[in-house]
N, C-alpha and C positions, 0 to 999 in steps of 0.2 A: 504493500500500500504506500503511494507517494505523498508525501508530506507540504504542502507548498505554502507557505505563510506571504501574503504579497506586502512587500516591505511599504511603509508611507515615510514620508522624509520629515523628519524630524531629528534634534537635538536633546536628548535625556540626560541631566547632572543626577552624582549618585546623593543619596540620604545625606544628610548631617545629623547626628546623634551626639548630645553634650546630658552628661550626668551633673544634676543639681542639688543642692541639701533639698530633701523631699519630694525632688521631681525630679523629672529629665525631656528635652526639648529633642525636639522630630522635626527638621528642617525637607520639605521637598523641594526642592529649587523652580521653578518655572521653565517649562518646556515652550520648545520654541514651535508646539503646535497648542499648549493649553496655557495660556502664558499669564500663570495665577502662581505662583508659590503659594505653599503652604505650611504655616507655622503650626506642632501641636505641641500643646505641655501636659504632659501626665502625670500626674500628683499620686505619689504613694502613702499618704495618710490623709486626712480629714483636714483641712484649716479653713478658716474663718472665708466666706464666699469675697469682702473688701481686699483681703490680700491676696486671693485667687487674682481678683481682678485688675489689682497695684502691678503684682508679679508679670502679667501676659501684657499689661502693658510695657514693661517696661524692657519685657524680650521680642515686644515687638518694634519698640524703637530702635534696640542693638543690631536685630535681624535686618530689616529696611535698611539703617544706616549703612549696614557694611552690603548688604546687598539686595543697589534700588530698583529694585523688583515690585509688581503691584503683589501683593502679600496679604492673606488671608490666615487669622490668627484665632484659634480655637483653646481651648480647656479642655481636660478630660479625668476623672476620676480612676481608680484603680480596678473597676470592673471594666473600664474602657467603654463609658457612659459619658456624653457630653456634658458639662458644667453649667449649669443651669445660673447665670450670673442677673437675669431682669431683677431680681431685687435689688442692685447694687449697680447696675450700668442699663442702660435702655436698650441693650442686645447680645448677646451669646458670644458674639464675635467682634472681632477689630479686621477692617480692612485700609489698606491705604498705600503710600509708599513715600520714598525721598525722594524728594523736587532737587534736583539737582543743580536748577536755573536760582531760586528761594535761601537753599542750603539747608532747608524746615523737612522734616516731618510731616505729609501732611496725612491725617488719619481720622477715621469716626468708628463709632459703638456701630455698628448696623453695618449694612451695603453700600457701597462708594458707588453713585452714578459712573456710569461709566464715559461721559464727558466732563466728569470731573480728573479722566485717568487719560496723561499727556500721550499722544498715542507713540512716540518716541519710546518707553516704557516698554511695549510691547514687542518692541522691533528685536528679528534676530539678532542682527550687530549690537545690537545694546545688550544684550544675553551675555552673550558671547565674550562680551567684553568683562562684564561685572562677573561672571562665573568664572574667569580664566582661572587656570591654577587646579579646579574642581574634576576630577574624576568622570567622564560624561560615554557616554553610548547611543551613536546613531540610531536610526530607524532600521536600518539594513540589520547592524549588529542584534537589535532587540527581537529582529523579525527571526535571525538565524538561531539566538538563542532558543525563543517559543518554538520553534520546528524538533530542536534536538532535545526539548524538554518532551515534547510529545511523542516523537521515538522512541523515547527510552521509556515514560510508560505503557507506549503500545507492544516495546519489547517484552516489558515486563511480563503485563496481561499476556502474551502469547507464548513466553516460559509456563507461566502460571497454567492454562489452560494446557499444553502440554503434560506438565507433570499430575493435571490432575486424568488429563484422557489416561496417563499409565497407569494412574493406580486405578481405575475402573474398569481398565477395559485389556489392558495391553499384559500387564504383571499375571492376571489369573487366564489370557491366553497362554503365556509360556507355560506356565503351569499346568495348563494339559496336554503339552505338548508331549510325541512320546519321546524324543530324544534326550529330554532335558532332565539333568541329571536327576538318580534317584533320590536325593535329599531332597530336594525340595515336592518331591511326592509323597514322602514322606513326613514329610514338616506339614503340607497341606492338610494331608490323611489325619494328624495328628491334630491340629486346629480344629480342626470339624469333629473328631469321637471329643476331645474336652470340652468344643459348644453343646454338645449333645448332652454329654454327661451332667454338666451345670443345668444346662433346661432341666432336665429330668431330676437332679437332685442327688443326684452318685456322685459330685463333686462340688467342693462349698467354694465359691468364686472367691478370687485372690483378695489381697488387699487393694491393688491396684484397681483391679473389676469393680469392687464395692466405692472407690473413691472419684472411679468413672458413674459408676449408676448414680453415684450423690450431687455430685455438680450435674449431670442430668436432669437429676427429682428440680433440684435447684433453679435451673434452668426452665424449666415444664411451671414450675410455683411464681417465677416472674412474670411470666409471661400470662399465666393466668388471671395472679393478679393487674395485672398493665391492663387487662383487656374488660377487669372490673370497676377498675378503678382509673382511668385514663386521665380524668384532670389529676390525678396527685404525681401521676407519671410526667405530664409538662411540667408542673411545678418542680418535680426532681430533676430532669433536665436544665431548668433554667439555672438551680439553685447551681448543678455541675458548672455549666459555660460562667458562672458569675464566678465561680473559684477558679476555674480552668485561666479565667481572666485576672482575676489578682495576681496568679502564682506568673503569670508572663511579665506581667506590668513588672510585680516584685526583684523578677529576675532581670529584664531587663534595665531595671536600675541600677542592681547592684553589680551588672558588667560593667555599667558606666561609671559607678564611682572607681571601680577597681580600677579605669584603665580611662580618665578624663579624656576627652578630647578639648585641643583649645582652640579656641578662634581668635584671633587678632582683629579687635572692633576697631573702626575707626574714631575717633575722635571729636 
């Protein structure tokens, strides 16, 4: 099967990832086909929504500054839940960027008209310029990576499907085959008189058997219950992805403190 991903031409800068006391900051850069950066901060404990709010401003000034990109600046809690900031600013998010003609900042609580955004901002070359230095990947490279990404799990799936056609179907062909050695006809032979024996009760199943039949029973009892009980089954689910979500947040912090990244703001 041929793989064909048809490339679109565009410019990709990679992540920026800085670890902070109780948070840490997720930089997208602006691509030069969606030409928004985007700023996120994720908070690994609980504080006060005004300093939520003090904080993402204040990383959105350094952000914009050093790179004046139009920028799109959000909050996020540790379940990796938006920041619910209207009590405390008149909207969730900061948009804006550095006027480079001014030397200001310009920015609001909300959505930036977009003739309020110099279309100069938007320009490849002006990317291009402010990203220099940044780690970046064409459209062609993005395309060829998604192709080889897909390969290899169509590879995968067609190992997988392989090894399972053998054990269904291919393994207990050999096995009646008549050339194939006598062991394994007798190993067969022998499988089948101790399933026999166990059904019937002339043989008291292994430890093993007994701890297969219990994750079984086990197995048969969830699902029974899931099937009686289904709202408490979403509710267990969500509670999972809510932990599933901390324990990522958690850890991705604390690569960050381990291993700072710096950025050199300008002034």
């Amino acid at each position: 099967m041929t793989i064909t991903i048809t490339p679109k031409k565009f410019i990709k800068w990679d992540t920026i990832k800085i670890g902070r006391e109780g948070y840490f900051v997720k930089y997208n850069p602006a691509r030069t086909d969606d030409t928004i950066a985007n700023l996120q901060l994720f908070f690994t404990s609980i504080i006060p929504k005004e300093e939520v709010a003090q904080i993402l401003e204040k990383e959105f000034y350094e952000f914009a500054t050093k790179y004046a990109a139009y920028t799109f600046a959000t909050a996020w809690d540790e379940k990796e839940d938006a920041i619910n900031l209207t009590d405390v600013r008149p909207a969730n998010q900061i948009t804006g960027f550095y006027n480079e003609t001014s030397k200001k900042i310009e920015m609001v609580w909300g959505l930036m008209r977009d003739e309020q955004v110099p279309a100069y901002i938007r320009d490849e070359e002006h990317l291009k310029k402010i990203y220099n230095g940044l780690v970046f990947k064409t459209g062609e490279q993005c395309a060829a990576d998604t192709e080889l990404y897909i390969r290899r799990i169509l590879f995968l799936k067609k190992i997988l499907k392989k090894l399972v056609f053998a054990e269904l179907f291919i393994l207990p062909l050999i096995k009646m085959i008549s050339f194939i050695s006598i062991y394994l006809k007798i190993r067969s032979f022998g499988k089948a008189v101790s399933k026999w024996k166990k059904y019937t009760g002339e043989r008291k199943p292994t430890q093993q058997e007994i701890e297969k039949e219990k994750k079984e029973q086990q197995m048969k009892n969830w699902i029974d219950h899931i099937e009686r009980n289904p709202d408490g089954f979403e509710r267990l689910q969500a509670e999972n992805f809510e932990r599933e979500s901390r324990e990522r947040v958690q850890k991705e912090a604390k690569l960050l403190q381990q291993s700072p990244s710096d950025l050199d703001f300008v002034n």
